[in-house]
C-alpha positions in Angstrom: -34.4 -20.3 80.7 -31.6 -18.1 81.0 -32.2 -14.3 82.3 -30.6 -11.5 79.8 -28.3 -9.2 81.3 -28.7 -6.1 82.4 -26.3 -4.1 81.2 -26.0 -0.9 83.7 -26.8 2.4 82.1 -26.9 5.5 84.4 -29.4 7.3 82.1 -33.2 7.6 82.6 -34.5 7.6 79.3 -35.3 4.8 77.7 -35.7 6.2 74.0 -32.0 7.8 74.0 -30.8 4.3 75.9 -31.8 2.5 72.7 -30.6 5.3 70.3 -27.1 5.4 72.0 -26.6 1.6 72.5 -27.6 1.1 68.5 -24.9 3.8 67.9 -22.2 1.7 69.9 -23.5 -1.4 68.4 -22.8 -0.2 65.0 -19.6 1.4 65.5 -18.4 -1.8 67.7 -19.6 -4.2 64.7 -17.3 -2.4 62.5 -14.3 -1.7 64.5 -14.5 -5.8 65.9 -14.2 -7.2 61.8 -11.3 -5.4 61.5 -9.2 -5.6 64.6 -10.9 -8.2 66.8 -12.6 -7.6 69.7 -9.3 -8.0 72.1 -7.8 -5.2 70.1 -11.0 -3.0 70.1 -10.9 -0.1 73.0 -14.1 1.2 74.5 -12.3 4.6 73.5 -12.2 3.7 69.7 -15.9 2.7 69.8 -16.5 6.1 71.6 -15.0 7.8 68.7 -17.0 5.7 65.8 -19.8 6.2 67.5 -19.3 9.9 67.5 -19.7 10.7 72.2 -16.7 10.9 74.6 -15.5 8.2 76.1 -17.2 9.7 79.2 -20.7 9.4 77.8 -20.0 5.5 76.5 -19.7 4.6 80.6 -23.2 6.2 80.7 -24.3 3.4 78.9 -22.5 0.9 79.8 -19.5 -0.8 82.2 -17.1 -2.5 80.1 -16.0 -3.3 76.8 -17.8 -7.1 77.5 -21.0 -5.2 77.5 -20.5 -4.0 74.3 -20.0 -7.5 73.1 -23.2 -8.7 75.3 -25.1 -6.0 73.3 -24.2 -7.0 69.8 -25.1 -10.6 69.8 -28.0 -10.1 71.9 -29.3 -7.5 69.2 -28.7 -10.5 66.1 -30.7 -12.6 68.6 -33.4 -10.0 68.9 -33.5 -9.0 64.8 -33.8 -12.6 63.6 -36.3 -14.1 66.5 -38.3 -10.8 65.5 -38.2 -11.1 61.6 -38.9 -14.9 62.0 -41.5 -14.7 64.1 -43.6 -11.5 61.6 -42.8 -13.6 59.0 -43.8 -16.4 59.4 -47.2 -18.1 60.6 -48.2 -21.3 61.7 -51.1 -21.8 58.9 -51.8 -23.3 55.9 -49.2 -25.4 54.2 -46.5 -26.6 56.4 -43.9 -27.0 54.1 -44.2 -23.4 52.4 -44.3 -22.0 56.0 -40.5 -23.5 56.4 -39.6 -22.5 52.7 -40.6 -18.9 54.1 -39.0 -19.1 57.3 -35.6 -20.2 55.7 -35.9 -17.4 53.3 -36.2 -15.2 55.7 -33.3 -16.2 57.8 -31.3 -16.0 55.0 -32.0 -12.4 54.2 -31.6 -11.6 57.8 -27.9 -13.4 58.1 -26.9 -11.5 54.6 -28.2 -8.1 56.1 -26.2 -8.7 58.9 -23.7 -11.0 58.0 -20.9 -8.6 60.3 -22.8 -9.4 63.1 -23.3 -12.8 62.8 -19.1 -13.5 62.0 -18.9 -11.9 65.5 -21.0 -13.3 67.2 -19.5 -17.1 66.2 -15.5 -15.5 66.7 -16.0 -13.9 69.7 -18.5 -14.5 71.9 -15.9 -16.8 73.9 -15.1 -13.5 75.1 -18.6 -13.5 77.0 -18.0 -14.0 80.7 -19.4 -16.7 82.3 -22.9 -15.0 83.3 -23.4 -13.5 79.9 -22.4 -16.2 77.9 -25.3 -19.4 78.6 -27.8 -16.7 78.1 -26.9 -15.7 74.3 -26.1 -19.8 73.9 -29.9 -20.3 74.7 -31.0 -17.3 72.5 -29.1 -19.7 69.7 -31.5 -22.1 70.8 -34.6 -20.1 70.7 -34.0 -19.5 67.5 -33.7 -23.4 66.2 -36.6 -23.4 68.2 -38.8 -21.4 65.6 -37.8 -24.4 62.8 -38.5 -26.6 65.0 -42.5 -25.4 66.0 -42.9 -24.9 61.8 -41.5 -28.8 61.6 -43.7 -30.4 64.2 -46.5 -28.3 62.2 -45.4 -30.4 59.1 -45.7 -33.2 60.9 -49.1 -32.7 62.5 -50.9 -32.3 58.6 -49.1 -35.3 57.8 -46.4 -33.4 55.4 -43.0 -34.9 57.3 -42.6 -38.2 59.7 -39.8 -37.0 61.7 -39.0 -38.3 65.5 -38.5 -35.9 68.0 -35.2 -36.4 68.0 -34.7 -35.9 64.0 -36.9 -32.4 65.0 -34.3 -30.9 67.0 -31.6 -32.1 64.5 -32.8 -30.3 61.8 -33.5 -27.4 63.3 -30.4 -26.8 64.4 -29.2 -27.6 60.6 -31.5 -25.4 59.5 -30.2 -22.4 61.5 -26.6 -22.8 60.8 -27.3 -23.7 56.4 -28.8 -20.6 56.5 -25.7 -18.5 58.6 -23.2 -20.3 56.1 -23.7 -17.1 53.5 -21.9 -15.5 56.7 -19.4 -18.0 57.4 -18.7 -18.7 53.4 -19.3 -15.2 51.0 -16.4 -15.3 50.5 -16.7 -18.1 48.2 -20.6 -17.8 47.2 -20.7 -13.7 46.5 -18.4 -15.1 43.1 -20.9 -17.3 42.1 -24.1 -16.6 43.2 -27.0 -13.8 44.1 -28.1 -13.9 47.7 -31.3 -15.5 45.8 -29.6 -18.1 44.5 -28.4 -19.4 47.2 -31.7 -18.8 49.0 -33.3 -21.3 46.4 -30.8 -23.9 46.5 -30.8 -23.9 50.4 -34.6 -24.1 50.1 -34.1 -27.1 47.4 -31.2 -29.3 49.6 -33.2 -28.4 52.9 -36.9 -29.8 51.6 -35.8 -32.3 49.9 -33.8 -33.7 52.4 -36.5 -33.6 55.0 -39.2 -35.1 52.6 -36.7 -38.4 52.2 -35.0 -38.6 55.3 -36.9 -42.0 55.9 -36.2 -43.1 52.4 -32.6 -42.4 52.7 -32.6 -44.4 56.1 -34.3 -47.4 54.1 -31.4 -47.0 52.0 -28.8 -46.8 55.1 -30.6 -50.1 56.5 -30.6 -52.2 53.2 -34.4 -52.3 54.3 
């Protein structure tokens, strides 16, 4: 597993660390969707964030750990929500309704972040980058645990292989209200969409082998 970063701070207290570097995440997140992160300054976020530019190098070194510290704080939010949210108990299959549910309400509360993090995280230099790749993972991961729970009380028949898949589908269905508002906020609630994601996803998974029958002629 990949180490995170750390991101070099010259202050002492943890409490104001975490109050500052929310501050700069904030301000960054807004000032990135409108310019780009290339166009961004560290002065600029300084400014929206309301310190000098003097007191952002307190908290960090570069405008990269900026970056490092927005995508690593979507990571943390929707591992964290997941993870209160949903427990590994009674039926499977409701446990994976409420975990898609719940990633959806998490993307659309911070669907800003989550364009960002897809646009620009190229920017990420090669030490920072595999680490917020495998926090991608982790969080496939999470579908992935409530699947093989399916399978173990006999509710899916899904190879390891087809696991892994549809975890990964999972994760990025649920980010498309990021990707495409755009086109959904005309048409539907974020509720909607919840449900029909919740409909297509189950529904899918409960016939996969039928639907493979159906590939094979069998």
């Amino acid at each position: 597993m990949e180490e995170k970063k750390n991101v070099v701070t010259s202050v002492k207290n943890e409490e104001l660390i975490q109050k500052r570097r929310d501050q700069l995440i904030k301000a960054a997140v807004k000032l990135i969707i409108e310019k780009g992160f290339h166009k961004t300054t560290t002065r600029e976020i300084a400014k929206a964030a309301g310190f000098s530019i003097g007191t952002l190098y307190e908290y960090i070194r570069s405008k990269e750990d900026v970056l490092y510290l927005v995508c690593d704080d979507i990571y943390e939010q929707v591992s964290t929500r997941l993870k209160e949210k949903v427990k590994l108990r009674g039926d499977g299959l409701s446990c994976l309704r409420d975990a898609i549910v719940t990633c959806i309400t998490v993307v659309n509360d911070m669907q800003d972040e989550i364009l960002i993090m897809y646009q620009e995280a190229k920017s990420l230099s090669r030490d920072s980058l595999p680490y917020v790749l495998n926090k991608e993972s982790e969080m496939a991961s999470i579908f992935e645990k409530i699947m093989r729970f399916c399978i173990s009380s006999g509710q899916l028949n899904l190879t390891d292989k087809e696991v892994k898949f549809y975890a990964h589908h999972i994760l990025v269905q649920c980010q498309m209200w990021a990707f495409r508002r755009w086109a959904f906020k005309k048409d539907y609630s974020i509720k909607e969409f919840s449900n029909m994601q919740v409909k297509v996803l189950l529904n899918g998974l409960s016939d996969v082998n039928k639907s493979y029958s159906l590939i094979k002629g069998e």
